[in-house]
OpenMM code with the backbone's topology and positions (N, CA, C; nanometers):
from openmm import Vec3, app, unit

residues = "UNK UNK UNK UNK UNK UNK UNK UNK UNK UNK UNK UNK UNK UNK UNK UNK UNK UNK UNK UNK UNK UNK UNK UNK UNK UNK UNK UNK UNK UNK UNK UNK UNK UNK UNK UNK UNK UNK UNK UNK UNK UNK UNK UNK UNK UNK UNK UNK UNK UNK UNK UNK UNK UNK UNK UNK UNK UNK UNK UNK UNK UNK UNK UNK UNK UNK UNK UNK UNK UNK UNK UNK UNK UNK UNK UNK UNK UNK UNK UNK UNK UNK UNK UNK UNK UNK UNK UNK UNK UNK UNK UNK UNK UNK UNK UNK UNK UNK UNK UNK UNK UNK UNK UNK UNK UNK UNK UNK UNK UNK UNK UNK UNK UNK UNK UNK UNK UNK UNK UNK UNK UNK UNK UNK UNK UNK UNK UNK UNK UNK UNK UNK UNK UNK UNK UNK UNK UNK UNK UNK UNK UNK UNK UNK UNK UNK UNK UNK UNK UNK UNK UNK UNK UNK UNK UNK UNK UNK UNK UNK UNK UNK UNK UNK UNK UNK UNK UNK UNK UNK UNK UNK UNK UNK UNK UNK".split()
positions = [
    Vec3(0.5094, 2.4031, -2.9660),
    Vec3(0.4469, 2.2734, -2.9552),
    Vec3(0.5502, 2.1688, -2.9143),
    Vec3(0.6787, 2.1459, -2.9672),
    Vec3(0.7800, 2.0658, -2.9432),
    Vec3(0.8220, 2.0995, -2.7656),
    Vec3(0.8090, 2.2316, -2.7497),
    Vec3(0.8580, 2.2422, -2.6094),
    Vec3(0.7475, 2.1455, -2.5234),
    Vec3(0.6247, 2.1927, -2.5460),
    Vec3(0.5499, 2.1439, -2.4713),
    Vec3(0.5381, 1.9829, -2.4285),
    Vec3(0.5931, 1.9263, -2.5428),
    Vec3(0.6001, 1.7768, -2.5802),
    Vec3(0.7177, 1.7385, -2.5173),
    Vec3(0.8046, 1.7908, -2.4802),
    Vec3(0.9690, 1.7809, -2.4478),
    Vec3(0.9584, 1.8065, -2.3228),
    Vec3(0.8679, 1.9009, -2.2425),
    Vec3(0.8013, 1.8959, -2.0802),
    Vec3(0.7479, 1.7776, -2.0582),
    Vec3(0.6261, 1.7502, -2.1548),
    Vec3(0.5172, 1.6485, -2.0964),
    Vec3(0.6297, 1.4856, -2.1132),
    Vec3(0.7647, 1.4941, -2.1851),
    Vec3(0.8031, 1.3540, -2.1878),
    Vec3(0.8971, 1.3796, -2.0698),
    Vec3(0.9276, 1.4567, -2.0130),
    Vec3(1.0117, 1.4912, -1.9102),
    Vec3(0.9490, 1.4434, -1.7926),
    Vec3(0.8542, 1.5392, -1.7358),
    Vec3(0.7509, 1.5120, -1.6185),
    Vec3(0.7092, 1.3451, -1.6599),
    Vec3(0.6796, 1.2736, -1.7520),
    Vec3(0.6395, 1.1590, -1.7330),
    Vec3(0.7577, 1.0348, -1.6964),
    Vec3(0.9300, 1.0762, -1.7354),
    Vec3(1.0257, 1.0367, -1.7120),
    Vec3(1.0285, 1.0463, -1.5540),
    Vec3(1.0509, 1.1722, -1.5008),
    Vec3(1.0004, 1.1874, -1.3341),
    Vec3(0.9974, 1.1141, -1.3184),
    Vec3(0.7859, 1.1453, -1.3056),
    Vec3(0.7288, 1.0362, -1.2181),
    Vec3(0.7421, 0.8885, -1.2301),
    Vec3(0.7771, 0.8115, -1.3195),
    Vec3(0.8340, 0.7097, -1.3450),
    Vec3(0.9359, 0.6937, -1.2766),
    Vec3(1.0265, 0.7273, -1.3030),
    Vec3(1.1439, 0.7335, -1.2247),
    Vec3(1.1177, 0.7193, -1.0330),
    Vec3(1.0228, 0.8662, -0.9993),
    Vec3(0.9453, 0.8136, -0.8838),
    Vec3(0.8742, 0.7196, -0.8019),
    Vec3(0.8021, 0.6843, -0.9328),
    Vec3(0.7583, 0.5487, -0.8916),
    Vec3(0.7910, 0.4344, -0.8763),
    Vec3(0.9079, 0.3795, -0.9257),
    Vec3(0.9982, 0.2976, -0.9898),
    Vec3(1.0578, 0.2780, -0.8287),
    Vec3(1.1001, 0.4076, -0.8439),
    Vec3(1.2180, 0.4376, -0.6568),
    Vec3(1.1157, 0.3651, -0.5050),
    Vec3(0.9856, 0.4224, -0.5059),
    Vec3(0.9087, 0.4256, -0.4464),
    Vec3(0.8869, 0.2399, -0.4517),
    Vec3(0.8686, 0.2316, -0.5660),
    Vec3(0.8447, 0.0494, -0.5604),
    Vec3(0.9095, -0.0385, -0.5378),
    Vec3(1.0720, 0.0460, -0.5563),
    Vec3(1.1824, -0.0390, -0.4909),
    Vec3(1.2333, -0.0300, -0.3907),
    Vec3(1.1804, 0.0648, -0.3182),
    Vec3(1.1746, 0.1153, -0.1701),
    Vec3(1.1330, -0.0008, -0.0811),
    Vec3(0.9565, -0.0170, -0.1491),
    Vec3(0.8961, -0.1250, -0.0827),
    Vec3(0.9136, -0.2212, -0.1398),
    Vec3(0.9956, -0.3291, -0.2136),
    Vec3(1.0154, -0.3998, -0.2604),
    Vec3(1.1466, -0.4529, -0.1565),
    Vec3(1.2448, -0.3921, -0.1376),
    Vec3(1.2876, -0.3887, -0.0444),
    Vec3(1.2728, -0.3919, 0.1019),
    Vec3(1.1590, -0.3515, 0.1402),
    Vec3(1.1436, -0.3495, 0.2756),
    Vec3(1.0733, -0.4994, 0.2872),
    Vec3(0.9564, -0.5264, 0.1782),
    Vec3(0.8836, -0.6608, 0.1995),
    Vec3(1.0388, -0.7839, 0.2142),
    Vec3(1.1115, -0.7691, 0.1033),
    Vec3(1.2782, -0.8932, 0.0944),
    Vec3(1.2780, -0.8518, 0.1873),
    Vec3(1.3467, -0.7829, 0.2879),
    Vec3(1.3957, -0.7702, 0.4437),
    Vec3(1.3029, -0.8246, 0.5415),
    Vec3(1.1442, -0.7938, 0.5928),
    Vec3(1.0777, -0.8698, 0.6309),
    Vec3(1.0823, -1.0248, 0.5873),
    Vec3(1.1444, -1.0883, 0.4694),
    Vec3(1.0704, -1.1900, 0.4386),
    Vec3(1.2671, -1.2546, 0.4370),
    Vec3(1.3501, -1.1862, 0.4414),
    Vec3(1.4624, -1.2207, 0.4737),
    Vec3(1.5407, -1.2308, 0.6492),
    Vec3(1.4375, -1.1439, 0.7254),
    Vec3(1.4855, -1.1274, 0.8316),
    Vec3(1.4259, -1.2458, 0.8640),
    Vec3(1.3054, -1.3334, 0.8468),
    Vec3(1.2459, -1.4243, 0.9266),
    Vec3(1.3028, -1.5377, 0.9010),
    Vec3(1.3249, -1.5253, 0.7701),
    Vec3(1.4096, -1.6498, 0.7184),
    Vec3(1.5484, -1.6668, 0.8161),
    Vec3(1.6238, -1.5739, 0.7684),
    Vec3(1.7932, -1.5657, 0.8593),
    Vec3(1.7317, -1.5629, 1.0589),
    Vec3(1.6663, -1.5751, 1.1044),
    Vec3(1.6066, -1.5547, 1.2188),
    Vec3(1.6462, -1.4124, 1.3038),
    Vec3(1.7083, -1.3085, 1.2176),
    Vec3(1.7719, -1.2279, 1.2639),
    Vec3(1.6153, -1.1093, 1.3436),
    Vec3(1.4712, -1.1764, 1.2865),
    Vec3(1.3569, -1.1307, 1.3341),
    Vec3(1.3058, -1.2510, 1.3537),
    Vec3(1.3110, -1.3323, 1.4679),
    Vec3(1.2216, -1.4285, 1.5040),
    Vec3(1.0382, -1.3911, 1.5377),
    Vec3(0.9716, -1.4598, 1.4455),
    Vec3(0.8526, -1.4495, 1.5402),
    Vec3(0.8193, -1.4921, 1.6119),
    Vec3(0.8976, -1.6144, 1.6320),
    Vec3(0.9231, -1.6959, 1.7454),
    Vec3(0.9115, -1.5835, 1.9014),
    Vec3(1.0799, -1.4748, 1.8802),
    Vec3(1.0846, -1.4575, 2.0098),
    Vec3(0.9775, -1.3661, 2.0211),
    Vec3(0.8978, -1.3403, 1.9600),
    Vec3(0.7914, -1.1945, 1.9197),
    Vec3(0.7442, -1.2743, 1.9794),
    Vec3(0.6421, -1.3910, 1.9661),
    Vec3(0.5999, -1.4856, 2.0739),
    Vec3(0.5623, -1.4978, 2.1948),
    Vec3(0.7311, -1.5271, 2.2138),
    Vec3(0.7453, -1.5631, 2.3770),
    Vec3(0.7391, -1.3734, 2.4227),
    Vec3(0.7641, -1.2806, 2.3678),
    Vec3(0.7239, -1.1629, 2.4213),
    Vec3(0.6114, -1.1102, 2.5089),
    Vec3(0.5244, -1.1721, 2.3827),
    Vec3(0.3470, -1.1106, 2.4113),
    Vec3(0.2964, -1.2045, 2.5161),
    Vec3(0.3423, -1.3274, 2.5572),
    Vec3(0.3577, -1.4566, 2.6102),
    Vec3(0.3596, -1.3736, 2.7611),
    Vec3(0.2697, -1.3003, 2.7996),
    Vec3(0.3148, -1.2629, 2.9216),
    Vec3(0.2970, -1.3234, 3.0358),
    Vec3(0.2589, -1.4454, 3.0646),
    Vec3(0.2281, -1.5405, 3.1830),
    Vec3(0.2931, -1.6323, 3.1452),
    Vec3(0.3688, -1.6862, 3.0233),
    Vec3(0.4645, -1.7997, 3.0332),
    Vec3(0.3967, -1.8940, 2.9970),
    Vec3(0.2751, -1.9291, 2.9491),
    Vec3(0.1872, -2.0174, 2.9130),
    Vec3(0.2118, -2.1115, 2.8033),
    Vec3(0.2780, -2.0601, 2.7286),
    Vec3(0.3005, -2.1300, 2.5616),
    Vec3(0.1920, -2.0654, 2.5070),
    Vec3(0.1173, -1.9728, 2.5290),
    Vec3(-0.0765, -1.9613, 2.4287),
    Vec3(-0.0447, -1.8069, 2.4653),
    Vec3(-0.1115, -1.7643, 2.3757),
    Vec3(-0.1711, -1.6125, 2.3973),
    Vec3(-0.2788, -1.5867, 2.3704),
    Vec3(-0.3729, -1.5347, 2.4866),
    Vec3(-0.4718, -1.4815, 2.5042),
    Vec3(-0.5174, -1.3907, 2.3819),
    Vec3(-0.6385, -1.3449, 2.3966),
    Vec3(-0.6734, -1.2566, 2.2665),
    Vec3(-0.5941, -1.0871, 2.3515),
    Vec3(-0.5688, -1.0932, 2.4748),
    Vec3(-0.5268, -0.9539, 2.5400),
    Vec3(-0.3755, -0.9446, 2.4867),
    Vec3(-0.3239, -1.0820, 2.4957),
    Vec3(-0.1950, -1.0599, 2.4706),
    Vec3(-0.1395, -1.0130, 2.3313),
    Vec3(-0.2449, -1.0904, 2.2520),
    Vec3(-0.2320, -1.1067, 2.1151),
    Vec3(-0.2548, -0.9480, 2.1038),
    Vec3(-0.3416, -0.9026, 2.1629),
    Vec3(-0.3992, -0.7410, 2.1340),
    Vec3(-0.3126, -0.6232, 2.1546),
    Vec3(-0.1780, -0.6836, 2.2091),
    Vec3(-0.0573, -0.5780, 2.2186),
    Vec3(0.0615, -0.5585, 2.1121),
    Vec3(0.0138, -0.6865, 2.0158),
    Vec3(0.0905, -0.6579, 1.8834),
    Vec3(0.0338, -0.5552, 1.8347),
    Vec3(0.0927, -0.4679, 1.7993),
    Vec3(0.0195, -0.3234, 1.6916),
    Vec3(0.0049, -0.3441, 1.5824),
    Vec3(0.0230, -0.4768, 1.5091),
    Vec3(0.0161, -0.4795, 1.3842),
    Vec3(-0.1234, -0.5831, 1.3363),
    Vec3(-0.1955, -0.5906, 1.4195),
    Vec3(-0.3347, -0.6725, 1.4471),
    Vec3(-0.4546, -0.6028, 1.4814),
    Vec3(-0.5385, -0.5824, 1.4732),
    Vec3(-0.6454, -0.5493, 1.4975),
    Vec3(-0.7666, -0.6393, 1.5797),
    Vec3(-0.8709, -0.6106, 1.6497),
    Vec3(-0.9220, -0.6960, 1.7070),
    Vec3(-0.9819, -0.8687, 1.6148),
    Vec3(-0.9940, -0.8072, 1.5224),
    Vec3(-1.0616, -0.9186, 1.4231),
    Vec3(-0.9699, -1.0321, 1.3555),
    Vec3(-0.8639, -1.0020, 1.4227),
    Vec3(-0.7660, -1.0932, 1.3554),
    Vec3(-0.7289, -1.2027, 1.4634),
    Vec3(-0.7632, -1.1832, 1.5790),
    Vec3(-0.7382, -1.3225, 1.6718),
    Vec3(-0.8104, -1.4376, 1.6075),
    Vec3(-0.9524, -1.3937, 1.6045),
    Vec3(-1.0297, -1.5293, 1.5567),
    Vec3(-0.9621, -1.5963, 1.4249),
    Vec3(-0.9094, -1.5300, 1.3442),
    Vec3(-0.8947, -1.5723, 1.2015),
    Vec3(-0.7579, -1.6396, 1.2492),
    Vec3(-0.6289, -1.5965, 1.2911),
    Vec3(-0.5297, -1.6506, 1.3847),
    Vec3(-0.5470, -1.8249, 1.4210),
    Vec3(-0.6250, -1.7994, 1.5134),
    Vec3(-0.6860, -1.9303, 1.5823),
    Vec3(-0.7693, -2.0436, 1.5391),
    Vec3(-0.6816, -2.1012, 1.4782),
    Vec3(-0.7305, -2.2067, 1.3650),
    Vec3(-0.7907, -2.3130, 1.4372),
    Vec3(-0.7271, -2.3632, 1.5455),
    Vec3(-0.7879, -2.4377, 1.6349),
    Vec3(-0.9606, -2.4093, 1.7145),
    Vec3(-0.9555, -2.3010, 1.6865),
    Vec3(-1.0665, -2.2142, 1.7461),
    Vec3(-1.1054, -2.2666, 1.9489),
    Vec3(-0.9578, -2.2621, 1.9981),
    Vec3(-0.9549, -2.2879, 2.1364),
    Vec3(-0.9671, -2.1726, 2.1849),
    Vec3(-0.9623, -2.0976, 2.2063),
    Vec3(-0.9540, -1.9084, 2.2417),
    Vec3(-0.8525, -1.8832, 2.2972),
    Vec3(-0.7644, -1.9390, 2.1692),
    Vec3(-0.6011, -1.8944, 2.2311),
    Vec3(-0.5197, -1.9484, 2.1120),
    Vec3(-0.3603, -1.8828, 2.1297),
    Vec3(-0.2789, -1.8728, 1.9770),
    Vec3(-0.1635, -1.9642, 2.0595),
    Vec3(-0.1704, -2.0873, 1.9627),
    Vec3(-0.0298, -2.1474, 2.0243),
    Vec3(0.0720, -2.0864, 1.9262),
    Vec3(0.2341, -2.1048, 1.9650),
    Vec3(0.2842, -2.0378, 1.8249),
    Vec3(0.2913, -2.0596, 1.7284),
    Vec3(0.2775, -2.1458, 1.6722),
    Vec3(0.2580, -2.1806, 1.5302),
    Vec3(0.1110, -2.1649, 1.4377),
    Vec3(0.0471, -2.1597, 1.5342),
    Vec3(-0.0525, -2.0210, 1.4794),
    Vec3(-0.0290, -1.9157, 1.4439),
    Vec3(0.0962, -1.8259, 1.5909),
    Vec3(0.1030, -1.6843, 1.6028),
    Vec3(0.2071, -1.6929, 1.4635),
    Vec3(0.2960, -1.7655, 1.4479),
    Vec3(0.3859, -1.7596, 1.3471),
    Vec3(0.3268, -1.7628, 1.2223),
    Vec3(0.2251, -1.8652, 1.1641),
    Vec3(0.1411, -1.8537, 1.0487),
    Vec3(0.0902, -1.7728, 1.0206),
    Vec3(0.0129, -1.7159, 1.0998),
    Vec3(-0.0864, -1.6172, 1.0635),
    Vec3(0.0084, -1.4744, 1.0679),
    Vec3(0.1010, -1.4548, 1.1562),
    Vec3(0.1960, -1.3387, 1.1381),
    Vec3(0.2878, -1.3382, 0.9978),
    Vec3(0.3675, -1.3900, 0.9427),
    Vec3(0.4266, -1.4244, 0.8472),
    Vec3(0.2876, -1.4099, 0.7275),
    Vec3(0.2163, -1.4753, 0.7508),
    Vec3(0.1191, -1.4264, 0.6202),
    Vec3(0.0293, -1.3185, 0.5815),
    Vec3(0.0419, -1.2523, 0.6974),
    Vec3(0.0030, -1.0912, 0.7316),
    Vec3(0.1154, -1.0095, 0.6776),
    Vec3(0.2316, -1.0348, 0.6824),
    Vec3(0.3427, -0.9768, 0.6815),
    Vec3(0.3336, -0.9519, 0.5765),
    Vec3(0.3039, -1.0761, 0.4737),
    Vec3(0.3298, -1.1275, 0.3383),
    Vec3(0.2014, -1.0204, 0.2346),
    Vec3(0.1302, -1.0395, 0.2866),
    Vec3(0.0100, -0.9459, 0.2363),
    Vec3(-0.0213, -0.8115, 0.2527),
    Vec3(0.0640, -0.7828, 0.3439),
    Vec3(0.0835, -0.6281, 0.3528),
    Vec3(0.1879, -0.5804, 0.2685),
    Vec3(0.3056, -0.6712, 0.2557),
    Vec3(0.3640, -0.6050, 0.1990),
    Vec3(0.3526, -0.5903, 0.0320),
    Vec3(0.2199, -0.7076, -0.0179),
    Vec3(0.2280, -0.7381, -0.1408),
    Vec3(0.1026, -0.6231, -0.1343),
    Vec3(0.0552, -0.5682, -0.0809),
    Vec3(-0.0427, -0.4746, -0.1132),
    Vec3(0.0067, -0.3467, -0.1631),
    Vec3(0.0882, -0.3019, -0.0113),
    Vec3(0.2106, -0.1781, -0.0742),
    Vec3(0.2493, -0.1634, -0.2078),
    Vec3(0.3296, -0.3112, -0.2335),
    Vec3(0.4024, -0.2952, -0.3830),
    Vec3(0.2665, -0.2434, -0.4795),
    Vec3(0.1467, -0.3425, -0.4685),
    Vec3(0.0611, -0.2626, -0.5192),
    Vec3(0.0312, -0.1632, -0.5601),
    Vec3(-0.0327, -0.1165, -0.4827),
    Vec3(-0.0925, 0.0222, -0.4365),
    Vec3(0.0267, 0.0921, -0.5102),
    Vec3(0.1438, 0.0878, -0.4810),
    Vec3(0.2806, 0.1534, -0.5520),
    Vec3(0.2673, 0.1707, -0.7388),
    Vec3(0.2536, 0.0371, -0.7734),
    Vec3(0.2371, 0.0291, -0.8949),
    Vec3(0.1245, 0.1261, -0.9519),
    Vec3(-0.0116, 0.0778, -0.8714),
    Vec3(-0.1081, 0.1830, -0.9521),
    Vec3(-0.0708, 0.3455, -0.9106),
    Vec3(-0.0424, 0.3903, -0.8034),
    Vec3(-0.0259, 0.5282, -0.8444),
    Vec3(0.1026, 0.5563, -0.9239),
    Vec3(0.2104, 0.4826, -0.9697),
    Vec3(0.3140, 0.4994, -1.0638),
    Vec3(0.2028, 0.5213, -1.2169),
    Vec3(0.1426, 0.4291, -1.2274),
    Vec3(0.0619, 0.3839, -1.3470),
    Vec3(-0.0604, 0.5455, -1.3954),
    Vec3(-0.1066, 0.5786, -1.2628),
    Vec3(-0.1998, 0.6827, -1.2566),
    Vec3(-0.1308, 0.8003, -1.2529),
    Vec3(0.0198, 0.8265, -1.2063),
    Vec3(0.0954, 0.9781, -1.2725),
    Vec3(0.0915, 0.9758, -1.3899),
    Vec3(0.1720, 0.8593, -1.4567),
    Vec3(0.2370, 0.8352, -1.6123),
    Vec3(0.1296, 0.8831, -1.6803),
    Vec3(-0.0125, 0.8296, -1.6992),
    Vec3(-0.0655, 0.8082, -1.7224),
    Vec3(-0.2007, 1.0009, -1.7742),
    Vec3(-0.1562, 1.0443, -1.6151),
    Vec3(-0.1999, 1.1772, -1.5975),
    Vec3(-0.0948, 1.2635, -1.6989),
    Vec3(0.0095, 1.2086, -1.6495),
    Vec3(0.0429, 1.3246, -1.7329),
    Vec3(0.1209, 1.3016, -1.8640),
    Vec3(0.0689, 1.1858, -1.9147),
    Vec3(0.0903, 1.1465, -2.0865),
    Vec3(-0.0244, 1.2479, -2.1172),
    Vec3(-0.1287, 1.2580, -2.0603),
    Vec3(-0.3068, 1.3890, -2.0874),
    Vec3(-0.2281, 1.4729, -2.1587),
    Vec3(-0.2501, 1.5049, -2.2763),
    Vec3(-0.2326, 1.7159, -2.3160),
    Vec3(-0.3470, 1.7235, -2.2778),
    Vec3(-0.3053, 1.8697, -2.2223),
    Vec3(-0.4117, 1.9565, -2.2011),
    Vec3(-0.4438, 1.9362, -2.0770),
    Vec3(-0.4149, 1.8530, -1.9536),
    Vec3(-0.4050, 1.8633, -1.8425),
    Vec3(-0.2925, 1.9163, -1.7674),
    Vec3(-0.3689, 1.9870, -1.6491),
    Vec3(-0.1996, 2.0652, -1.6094),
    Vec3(-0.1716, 1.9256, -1.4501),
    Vec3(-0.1090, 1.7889, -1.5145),
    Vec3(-0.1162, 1.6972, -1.4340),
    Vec3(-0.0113, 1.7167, -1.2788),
    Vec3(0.0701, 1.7509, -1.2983),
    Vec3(0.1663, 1.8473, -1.1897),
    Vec3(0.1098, 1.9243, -1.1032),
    Vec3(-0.0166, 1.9358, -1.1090),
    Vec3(-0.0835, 1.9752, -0.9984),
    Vec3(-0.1645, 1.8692, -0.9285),
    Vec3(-0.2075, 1.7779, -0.9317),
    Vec3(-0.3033, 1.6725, -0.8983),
    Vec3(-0.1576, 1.5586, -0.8495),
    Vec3(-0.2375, 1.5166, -0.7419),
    Vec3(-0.1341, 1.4665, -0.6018),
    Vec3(-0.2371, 1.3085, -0.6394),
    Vec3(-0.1842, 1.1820, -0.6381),
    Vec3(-0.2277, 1.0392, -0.6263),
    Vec3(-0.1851, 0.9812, -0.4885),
    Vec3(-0.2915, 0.9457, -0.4589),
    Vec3(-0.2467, 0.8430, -0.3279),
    Vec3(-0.3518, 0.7180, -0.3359),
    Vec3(-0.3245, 0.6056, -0.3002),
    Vec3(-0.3928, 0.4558, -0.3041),
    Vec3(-0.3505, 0.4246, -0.2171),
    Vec3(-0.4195, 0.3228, -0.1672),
    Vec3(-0.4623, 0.2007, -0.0344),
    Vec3(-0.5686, 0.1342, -0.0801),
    Vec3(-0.5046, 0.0102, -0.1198),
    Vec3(-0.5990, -0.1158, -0.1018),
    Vec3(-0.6957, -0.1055, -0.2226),
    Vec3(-0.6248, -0.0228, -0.3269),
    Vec3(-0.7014, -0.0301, -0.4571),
    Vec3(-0.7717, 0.0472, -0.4792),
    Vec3(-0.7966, 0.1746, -0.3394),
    Vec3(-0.8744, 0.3138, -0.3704),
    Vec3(-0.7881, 0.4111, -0.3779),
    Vec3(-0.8168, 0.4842, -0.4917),
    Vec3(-0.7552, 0.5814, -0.5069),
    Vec3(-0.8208, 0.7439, -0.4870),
    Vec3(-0.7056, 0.7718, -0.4049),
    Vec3(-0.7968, 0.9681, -0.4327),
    Vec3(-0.6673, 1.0462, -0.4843),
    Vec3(-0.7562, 1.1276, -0.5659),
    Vec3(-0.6903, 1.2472, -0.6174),
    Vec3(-0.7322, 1.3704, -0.5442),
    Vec3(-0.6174, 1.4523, -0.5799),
    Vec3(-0.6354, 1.5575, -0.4994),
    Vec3(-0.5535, 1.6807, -0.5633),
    Vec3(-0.5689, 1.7880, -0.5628),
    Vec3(-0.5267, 1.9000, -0.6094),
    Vec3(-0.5919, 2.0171, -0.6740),
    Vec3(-0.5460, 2.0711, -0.7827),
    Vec3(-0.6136, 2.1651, -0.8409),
    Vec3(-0.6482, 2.1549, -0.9822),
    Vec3(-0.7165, 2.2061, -1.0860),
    Vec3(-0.7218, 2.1344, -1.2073),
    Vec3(-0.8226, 2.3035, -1.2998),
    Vec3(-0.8434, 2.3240, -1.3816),
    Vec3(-0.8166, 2.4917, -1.4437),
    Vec3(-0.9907, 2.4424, -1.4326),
    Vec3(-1.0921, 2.3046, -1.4941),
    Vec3(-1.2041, 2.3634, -1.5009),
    Vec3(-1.2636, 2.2133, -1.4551),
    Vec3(-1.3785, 2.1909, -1.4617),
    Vec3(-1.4813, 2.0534, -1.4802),
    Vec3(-1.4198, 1.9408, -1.5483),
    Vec3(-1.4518, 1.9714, -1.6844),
    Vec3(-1.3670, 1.8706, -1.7822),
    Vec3(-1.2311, 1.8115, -1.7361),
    Vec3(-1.1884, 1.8589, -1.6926),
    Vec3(-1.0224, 1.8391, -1.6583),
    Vec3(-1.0402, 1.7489, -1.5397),
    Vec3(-1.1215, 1.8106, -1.4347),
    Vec3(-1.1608, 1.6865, -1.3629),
    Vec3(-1.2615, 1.5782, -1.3411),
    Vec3(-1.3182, 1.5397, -1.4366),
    Vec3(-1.3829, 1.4414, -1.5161),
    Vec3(-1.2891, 1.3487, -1.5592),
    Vec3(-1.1853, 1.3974, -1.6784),
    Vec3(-1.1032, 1.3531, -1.7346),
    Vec3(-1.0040, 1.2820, -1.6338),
    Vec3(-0.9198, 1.3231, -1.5502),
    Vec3(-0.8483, 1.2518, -1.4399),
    Vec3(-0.9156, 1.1701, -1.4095),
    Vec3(-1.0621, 1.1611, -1.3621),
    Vec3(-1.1135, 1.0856, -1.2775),
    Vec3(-1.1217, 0.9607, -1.3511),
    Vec3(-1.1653, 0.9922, -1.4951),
    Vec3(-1.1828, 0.8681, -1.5949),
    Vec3(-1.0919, 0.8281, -1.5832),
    Vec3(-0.9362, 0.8993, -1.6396),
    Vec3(-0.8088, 0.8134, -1.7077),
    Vec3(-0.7557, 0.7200, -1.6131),
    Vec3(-0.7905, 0.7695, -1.4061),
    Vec3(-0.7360, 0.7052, -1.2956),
    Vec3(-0.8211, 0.5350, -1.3626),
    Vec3(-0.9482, 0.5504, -1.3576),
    Vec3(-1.0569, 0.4842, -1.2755),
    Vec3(-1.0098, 0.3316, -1.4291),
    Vec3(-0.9268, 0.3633, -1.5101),
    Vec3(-0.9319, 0.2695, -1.6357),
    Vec3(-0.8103, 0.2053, -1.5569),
    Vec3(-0.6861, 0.1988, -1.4650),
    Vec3(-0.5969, 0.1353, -1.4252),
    Vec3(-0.6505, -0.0280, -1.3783),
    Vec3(-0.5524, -0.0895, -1.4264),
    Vec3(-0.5707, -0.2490, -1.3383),
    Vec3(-0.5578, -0.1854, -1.2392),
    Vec3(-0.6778, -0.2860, -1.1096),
    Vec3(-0.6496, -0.2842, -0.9919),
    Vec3(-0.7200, -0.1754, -0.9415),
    Vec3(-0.7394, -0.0553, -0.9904),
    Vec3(-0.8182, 0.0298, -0.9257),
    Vec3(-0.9449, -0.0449, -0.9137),
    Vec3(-0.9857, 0.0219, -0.7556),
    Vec3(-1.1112, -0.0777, -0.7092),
    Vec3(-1.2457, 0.0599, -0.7184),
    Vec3(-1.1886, 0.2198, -0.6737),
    Vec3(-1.2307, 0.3228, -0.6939),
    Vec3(-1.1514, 0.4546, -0.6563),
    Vec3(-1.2411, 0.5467, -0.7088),
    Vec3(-1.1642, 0.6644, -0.7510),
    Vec3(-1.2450, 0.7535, -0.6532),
    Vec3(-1.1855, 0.8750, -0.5686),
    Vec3(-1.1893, 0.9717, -0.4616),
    Vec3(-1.2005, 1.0454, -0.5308),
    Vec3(-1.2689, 1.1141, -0.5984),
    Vec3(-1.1762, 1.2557, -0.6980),
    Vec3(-1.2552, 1.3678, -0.5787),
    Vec3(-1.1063, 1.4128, -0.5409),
    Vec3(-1.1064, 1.5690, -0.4448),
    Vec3(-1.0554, 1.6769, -0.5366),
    Vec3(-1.0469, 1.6763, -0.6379),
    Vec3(-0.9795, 1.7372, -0.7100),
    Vec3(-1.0938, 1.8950, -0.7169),
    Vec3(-0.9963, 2.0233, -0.6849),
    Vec3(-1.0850, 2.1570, -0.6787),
    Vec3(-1.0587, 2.2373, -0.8317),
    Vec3(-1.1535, 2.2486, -0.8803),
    Vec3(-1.1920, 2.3237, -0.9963),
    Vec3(-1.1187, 2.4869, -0.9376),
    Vec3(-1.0391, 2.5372, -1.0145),
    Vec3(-0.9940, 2.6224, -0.9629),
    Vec3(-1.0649, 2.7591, -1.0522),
    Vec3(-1.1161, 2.8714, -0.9262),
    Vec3(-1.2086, 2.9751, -1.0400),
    Vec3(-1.1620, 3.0950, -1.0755),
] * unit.nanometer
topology = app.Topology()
chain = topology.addChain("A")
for resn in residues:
    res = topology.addResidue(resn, chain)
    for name in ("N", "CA", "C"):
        topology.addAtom(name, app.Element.getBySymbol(name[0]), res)
């Protein structure tokens, strides 16, 4: 019984530990985005004059549509003026606060599947080392293998009680 208890505080040290790394991974990458713009060493400025392909001062919704980090639905929201076009201080606002929200989602999303290992595998009686967590945007799916029903019931509950979870995927295969 002690062994078993001396595994399950181990594996929960891990993934902690994992998650922890993982959050300071992206915790790091958001400071660098949010340090590079500052130090101008990433202007969005010259990102700008890039997409700026006629020299206009404005970007078109075509031009705007060659940033990869935009989607079609984001010109209008961009274009505060609602002229059908991004002067830069639009493109700079609305980029910088995209930036800002992606990266505060990540850290997110980071936290709850840190929260949803620990959490799995504080369970006795789950074999949690088999069941894989992944989140985006507050949905979570599980995935792996699990010995019967109950077991994956149980995951699905213990995920679905996290702050922030918005919902739960359970792919999880009953193994026969």
């Amino acid at each position: 019984m002690k062994t078993s208890s001396t595994l399950t505080s181990a594996a929960l040290a891990i993934a902690l530990t994992f998650g922890v790394t993982s959050m300071q991974a992206y915790a790091l990458d958001a400071d660098a985005v949010a340090n590079s713009v500052d130090n101008d060493q990433y202007s969005l400025e010259t990102e700008f004059k890039k997409l700026d392909t006629d020299s206009n001062a404005l970007l078109s919704q075509t031009e705007f549509g060659k940033d990869k980090f935009f989607t079609k639905g984001h010109f209008a929201k961009a274009d505060i003026d609602n002229n059908g076009t991004l002067n830069q201080q639009e493109f700079v606002d609305y980029k910088s606060g995209a930036q800002k929200q992606a990266a505060k989602r990540i850290a997110s999303d980071t936290v709850i599947t840190t929260k949803a290992k620990a959490e799995l595998l504080a369970e006795k009686n789950l074999k949690s080392l088999q069941i894989s967590v992944k989140t985006f945007n507050g949905a979570v799916i599980l995935s792996g293998f699990v010995d019967d029903e109950m077991s994956k019931l149980k995951a699905e509950t213990i995920v679905s009680k996290i702050d922030g979870v918005k919902s739960v995927k359970n792919s999880l295969v009953v193994k026969s």
